[in-house]
N, C-alpha and C positions, 0 to 999 in steps of 0.2 A: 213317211219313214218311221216314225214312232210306231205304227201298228206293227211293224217287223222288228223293230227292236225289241216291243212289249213280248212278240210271238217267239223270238229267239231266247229270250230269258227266263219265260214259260218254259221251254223246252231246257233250257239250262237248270233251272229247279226243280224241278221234275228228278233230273237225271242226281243232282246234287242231295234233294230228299231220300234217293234210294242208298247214299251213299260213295257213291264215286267222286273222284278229284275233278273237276270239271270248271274248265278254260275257255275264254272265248277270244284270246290274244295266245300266239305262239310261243311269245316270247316269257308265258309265264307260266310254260308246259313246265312238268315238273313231274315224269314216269314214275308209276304208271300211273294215268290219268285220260282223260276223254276232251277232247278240242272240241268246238262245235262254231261249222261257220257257216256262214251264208253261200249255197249254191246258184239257187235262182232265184229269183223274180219274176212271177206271171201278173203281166199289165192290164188293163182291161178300161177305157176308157178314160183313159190319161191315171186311171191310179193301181197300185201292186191291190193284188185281191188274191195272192197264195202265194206261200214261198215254198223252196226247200235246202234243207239246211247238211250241210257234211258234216257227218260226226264221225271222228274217226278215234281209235282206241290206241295207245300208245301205250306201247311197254318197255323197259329198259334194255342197255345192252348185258343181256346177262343168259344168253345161248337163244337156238333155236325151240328147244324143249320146254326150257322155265316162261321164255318169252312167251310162247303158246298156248302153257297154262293159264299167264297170266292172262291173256287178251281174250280166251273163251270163259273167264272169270268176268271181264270187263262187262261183257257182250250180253253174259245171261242175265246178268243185274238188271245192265240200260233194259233191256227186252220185256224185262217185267213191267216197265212204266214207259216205253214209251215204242210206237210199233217202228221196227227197224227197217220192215221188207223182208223178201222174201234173198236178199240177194248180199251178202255182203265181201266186200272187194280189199285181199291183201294189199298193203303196200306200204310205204316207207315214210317217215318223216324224218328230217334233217333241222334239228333244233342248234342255234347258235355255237359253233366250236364244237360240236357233237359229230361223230358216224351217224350216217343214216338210221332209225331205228324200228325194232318194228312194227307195225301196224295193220291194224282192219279199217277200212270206213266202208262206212252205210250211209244211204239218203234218207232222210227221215223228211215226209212232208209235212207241212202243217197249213 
């Protein structure tokens, strides 16, 4: 478990180095900023041997338009240090007492 925690926080510094607000608890989102969690785990003889991780970009409630610039601002940052994929998925987060807000996530493997 420590080799995934070690690889998650890699990829949390990385992202924090370039500059971005960057979370690995929900509860201490705080738009705009970057969550990054644990998606999967690939096993292989009784032990994890690759993960991948959900990063998702979060923006505030502050329209569709500004929301949008902000998250294609998030997105080209993270992209300079860390590969994103070819593919990244609109969608929402709902932070404590909050409207749903909006977002991008990406898979990033490591």
């Amino acid at each position: 478990m420590t080799d995934v925690i070690a690889t998650r926080d890699n990829l949390v510094d990385r992202l924090r180095d370039s500059g971005l607000r960057v979370v690995t608890d929900l509860r201490d989102a705080n738009p705009p900023c970057v969550l990054v969690a644990p998606e999967t785990l690939e096993m292989a003889f009784g032990g994890v041997y690759g993960s991948t991780y959900s990063v998702s970009f979060i923006a505030p409630d502050v329209g569709f338009d500004r929301a949008h610039e902000i998250l294609v601002s998030l997105i080209e940052t993270a992209a300079g240090v860390v590969p994103l994929g070819s593919e990244i998925r609109t969608s929402t987060i709902q932070l404590s007492g909050s409207a749903p807000l909006p977002a991008y996530t990406a898979r990033v493997e490591c």
